[in-house]
Backbone as a printed PyTorch tensor [residue, N CA C, xyz], in Angstrom:
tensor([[[ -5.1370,  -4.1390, -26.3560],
         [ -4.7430,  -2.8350, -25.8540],
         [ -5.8680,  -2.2850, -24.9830]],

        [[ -5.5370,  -2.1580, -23.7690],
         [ -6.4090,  -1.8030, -22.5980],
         [ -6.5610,   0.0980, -22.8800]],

        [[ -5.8610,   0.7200, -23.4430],
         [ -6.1280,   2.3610, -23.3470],
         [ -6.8640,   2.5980, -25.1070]],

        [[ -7.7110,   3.2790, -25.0690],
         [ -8.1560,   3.4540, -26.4850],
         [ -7.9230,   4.6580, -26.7240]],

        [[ -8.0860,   5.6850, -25.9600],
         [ -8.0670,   7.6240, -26.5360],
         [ -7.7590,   8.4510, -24.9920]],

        [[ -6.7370,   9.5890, -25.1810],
         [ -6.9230,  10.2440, -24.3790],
         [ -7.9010,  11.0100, -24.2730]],

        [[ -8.4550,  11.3890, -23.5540],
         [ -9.7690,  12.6720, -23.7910],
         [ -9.1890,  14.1060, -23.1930]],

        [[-10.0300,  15.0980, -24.0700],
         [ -9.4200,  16.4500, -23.9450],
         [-10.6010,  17.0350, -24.0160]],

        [[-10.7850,  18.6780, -22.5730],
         [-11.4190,  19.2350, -23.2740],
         [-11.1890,  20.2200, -21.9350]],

        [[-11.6500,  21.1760, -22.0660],
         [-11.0370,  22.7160, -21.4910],
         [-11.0260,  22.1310, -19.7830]],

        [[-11.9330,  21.3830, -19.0790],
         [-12.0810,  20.7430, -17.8330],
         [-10.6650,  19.7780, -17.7280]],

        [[-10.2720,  19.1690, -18.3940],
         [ -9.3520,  18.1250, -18.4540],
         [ -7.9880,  19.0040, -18.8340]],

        [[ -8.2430,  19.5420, -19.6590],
         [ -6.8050,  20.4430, -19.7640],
         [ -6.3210,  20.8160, -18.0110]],

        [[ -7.3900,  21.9680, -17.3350],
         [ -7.1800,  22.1550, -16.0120],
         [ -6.5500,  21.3030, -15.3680]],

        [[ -7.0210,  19.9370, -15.1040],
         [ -6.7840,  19.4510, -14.3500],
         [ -5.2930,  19.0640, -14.9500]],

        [[ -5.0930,  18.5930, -15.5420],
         [ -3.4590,  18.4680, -16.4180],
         [ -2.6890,  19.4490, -15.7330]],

        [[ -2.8720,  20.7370, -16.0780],
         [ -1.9670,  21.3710, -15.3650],
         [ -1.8220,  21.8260, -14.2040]],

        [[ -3.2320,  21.3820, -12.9990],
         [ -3.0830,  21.5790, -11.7330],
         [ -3.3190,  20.4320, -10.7850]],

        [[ -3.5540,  19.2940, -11.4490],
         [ -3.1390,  18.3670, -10.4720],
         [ -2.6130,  17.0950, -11.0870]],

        [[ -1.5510,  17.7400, -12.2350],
         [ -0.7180,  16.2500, -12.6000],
         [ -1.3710,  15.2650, -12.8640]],

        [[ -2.7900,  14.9100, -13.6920],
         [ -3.3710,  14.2560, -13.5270],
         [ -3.8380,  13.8940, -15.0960]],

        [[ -4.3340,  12.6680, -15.8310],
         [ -4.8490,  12.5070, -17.5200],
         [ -5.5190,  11.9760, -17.2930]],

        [[ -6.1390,  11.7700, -18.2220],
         [ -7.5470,  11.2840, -18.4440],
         [ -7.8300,  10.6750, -19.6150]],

        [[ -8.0180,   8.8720, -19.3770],
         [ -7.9770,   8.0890, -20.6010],
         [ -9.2020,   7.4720, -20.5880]],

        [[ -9.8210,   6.9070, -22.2580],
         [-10.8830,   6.4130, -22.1920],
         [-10.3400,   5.0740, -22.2460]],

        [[-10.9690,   3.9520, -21.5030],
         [-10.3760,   2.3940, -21.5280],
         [-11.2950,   1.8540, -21.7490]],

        [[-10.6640,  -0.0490, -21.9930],
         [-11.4100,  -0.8450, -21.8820],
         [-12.6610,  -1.0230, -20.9500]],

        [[-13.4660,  -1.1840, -21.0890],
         [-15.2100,  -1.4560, -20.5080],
         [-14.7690,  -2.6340, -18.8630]],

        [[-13.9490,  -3.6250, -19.7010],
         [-13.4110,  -4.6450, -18.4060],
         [-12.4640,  -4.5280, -18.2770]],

        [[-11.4220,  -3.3830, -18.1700],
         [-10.3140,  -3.6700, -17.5050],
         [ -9.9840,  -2.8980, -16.0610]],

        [[ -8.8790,  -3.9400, -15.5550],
         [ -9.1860,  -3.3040, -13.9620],
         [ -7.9100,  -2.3020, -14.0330]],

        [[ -8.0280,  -1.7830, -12.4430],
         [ -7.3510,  -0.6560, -12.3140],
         [ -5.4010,  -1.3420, -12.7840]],

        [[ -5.0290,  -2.4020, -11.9610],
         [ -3.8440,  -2.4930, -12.3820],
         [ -3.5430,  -3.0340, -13.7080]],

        [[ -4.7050,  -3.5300, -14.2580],
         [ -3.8050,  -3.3160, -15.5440],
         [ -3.7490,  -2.1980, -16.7450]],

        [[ -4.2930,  -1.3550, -16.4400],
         [ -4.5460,   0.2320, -16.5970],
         [ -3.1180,   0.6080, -16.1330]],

        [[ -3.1310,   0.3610, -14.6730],
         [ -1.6530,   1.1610, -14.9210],
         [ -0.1660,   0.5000, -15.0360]],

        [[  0.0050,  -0.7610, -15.4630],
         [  0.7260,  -1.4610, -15.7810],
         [  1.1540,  -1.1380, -17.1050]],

        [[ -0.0880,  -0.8910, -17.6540],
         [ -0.0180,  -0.5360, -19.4920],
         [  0.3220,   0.9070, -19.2250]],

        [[  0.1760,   2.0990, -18.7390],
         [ -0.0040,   3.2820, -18.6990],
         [  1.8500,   2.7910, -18.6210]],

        [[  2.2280,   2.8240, -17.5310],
         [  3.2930,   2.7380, -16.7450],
         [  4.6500,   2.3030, -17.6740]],

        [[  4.2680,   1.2860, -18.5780],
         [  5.2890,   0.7630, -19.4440],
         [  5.1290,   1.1810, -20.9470]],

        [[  4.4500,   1.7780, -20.8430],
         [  4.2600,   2.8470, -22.3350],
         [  4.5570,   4.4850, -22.3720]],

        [[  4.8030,   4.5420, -21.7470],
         [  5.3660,   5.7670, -21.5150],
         [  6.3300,   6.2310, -20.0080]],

        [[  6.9630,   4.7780, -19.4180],
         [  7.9170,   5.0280, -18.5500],
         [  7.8820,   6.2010, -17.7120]],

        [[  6.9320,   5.8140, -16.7250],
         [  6.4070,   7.0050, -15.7360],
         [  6.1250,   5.9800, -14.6440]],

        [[  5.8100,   6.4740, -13.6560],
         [  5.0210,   5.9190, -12.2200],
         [  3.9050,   6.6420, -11.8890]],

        [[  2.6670,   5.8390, -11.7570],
         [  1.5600,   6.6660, -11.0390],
         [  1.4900,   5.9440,  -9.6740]],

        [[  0.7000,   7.6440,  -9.5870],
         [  0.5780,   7.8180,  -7.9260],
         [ -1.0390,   6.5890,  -7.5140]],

        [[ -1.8900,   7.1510,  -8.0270],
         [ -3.2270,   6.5390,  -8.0600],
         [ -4.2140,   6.4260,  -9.1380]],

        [[ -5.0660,   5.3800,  -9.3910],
         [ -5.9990,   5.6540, -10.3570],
         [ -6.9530,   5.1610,  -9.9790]],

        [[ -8.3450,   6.2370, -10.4770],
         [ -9.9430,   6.5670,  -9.5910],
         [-10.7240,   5.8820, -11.4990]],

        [[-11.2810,   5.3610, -11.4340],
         [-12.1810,   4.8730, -13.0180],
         [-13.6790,   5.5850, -12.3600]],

        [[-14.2120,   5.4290, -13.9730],
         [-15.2720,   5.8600, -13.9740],
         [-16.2040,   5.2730, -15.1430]],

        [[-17.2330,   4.8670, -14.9420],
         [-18.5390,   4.4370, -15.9480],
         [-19.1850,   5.3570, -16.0800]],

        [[-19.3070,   5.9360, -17.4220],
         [-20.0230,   6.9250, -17.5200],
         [-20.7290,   6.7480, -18.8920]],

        [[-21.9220,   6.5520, -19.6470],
         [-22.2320,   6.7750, -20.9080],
         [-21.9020,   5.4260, -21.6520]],

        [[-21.6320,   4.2350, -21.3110],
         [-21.1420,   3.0970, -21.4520],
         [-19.6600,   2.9980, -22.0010]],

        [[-19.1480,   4.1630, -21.3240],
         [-17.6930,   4.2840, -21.2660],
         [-16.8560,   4.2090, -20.2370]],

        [[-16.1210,   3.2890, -19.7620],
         [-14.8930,   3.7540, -18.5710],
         [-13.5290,   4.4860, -18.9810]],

        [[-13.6750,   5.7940, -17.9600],
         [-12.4060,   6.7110, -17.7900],
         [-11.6200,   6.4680, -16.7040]],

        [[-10.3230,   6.1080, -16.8110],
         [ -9.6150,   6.5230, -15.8920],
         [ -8.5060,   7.7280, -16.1160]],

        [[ -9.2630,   8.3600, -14.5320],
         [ -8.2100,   9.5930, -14.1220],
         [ -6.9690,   9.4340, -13.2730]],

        [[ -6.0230,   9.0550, -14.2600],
         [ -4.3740,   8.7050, -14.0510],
         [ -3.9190,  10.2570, -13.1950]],

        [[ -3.3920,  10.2090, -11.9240],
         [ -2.4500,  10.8590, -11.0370],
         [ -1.1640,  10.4320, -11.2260]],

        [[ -0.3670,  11.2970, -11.3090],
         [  1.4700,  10.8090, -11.7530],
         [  2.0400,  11.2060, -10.3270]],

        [[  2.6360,  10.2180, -10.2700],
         [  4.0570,  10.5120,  -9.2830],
         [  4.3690,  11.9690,  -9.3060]],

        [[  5.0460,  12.5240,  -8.3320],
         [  5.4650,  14.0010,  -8.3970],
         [  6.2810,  14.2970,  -8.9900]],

        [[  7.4090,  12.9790,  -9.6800],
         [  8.6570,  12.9550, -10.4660],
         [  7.9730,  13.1820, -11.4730]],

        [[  6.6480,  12.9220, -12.0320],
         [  6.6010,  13.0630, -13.6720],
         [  5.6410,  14.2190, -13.8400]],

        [[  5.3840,  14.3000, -14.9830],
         [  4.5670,  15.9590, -15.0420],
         [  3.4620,  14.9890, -16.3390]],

        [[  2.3730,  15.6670, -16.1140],
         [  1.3360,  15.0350, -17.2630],
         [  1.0630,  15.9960, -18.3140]],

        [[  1.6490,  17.3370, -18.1090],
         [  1.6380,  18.6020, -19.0820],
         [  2.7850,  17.4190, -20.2950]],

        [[  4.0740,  17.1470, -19.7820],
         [  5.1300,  16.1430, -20.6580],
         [  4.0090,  14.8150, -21.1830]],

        [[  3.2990,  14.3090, -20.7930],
         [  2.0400,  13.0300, -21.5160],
         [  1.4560,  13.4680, -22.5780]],

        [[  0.8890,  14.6490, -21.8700],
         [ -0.0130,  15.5360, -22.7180],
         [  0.6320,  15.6060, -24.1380]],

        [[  1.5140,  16.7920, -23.7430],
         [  2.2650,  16.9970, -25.0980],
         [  2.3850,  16.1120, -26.1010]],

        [[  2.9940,  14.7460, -25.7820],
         [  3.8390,  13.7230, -26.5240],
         [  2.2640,  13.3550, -26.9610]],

        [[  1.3360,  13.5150, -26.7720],
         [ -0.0280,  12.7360, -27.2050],
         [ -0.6940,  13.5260, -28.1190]],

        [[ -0.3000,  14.9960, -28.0350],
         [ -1.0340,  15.8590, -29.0810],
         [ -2.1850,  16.8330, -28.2450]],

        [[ -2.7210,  16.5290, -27.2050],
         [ -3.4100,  17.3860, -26.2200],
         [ -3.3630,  18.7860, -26.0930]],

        [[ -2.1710,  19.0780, -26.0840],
         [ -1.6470,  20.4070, -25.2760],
         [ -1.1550,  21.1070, -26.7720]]])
């Protein structure tokens, strides 16, 4: 399993609700498409783009959704919101 935790915190909430956008902590080696291959078929959505990040010997990726889907609806179903 390439996604381990969503992350939450008053910065990430924002962005959830103003630019359609989540924020997952992942695998160390995994690449962008299979990030969103797994994203994509686990919760039956389409993303728009995804930007990763190494930070703290952690990689985040910041998942952008299609304009059809809303990430406030991710959020929720995950316990976030």
């Amino acid at each position: 399993m390439i996604l381990q935790k969503i992350k939450s915190s008053e910065k990430i909430v924002r962005m959830i609700e103003s630019n359609n956008l989540v924020v997952f902590e992942v695998d160390l080696k995994a690449k962008k498409e299979d990030i969103k291959k797994e994203i994509e078929n686990l919760f039956n959505i389409k993303i728009k783009k995804i930007n990763t990040q190494i930070r703290k010997n952690k990689k985040l990726a910041y998942v952008k959704l299609n304009s059809q889907f809303r990430a406030i609806d991710i959020a929720n179903k995950l316990g976030v919101m």
